[in-house]
C-alpha positions in Angstrom: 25.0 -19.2 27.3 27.0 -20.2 24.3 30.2 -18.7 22.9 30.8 -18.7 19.2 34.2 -17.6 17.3 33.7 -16.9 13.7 37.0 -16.5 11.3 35.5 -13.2 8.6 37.6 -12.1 5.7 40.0 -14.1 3.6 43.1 -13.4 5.3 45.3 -13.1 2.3 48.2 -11.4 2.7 48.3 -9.3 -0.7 45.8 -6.7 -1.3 42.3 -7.9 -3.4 39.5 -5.7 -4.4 36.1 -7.1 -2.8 38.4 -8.8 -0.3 38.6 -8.1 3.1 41.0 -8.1 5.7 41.1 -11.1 8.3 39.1 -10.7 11.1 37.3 -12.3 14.7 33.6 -12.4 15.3 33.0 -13.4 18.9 29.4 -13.5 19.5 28.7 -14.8 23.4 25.0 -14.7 24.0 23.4 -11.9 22.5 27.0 -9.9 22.8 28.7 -9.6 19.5 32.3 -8.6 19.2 34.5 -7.9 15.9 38.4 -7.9 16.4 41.1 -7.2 14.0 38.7 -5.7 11.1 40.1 -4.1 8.5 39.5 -1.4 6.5 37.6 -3.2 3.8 35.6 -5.2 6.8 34.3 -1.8 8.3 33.1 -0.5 4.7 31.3 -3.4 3.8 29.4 -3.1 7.4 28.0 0.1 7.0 27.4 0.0 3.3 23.8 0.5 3.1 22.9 -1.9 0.6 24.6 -5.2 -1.5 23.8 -4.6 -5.3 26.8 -4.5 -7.1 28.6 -0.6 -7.5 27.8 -0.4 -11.2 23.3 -0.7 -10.9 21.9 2.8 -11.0 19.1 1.5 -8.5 18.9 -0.4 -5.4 17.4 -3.9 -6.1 18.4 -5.8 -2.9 16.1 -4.0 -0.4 18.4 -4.0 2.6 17.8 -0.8 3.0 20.2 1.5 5.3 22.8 -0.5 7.2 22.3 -0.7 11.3 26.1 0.4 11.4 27.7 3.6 11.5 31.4 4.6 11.6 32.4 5.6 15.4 34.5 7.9 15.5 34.3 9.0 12.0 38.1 8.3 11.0 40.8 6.4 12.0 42.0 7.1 15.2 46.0 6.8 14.4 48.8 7.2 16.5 50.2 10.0 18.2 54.1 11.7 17.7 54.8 10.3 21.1 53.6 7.1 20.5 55.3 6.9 16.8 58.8 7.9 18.7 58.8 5.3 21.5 57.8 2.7 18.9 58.4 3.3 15.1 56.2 -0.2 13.9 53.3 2.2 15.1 53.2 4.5 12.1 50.8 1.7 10.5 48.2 1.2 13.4 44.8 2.1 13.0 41.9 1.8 15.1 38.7 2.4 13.5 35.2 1.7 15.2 31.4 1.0 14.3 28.2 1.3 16.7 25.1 -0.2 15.8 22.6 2.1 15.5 18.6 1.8 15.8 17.8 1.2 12.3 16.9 -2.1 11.2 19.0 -4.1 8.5 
């Protein structure tokens, strides 16, 4: 069984449109794990399809994405948390589960 560590996103600091955020794939065996992904990362995963924004009709045929967002928002953190430590205020966790459908 092999592991695998995969650097995704661009990891610059300032914000870029069509850039995401820096991010770890681990993949060990058929296991694949995605650390530290960023807003833009979890978009661009369950985004159905990879025309460009401006094309009226779908022309890649992807079809609907095998991701969905899990929970549906960012989970954020809590007045308590926020009090004991102020850096907090800017954490999010967000989430994605893989779903049936095929990509």
């Amino acid at each position: 069984m092999t592991t695998t560590v995969t650097i995704t996103g661009t990891g610059v600091p300032h914000l870029s449109p069509g850039r995401a955020g820096p991010g770890v794939l681990v993949r060990h065996g058929d296991v694949a794990l995605q650390f530290d992904a960023g807003r833009a990362t979890a978009l661009r995963l369950t985004r159905p399809c990879t025309c460009p924004p401006g094309l009226p009709v779908c022309v890649c045929g992807h079809g609907s994405s095998p991701f969905v967002r899990h929970p549906a928002k960012a989970i954020t953190p809590g007045e308590e948390e926020r009090q004991r430590n102020p850096r907090s205020r800017s954490a999010r966790l967000r989430g994605l589960k893989r779903t049936n459908r095929d990509a």
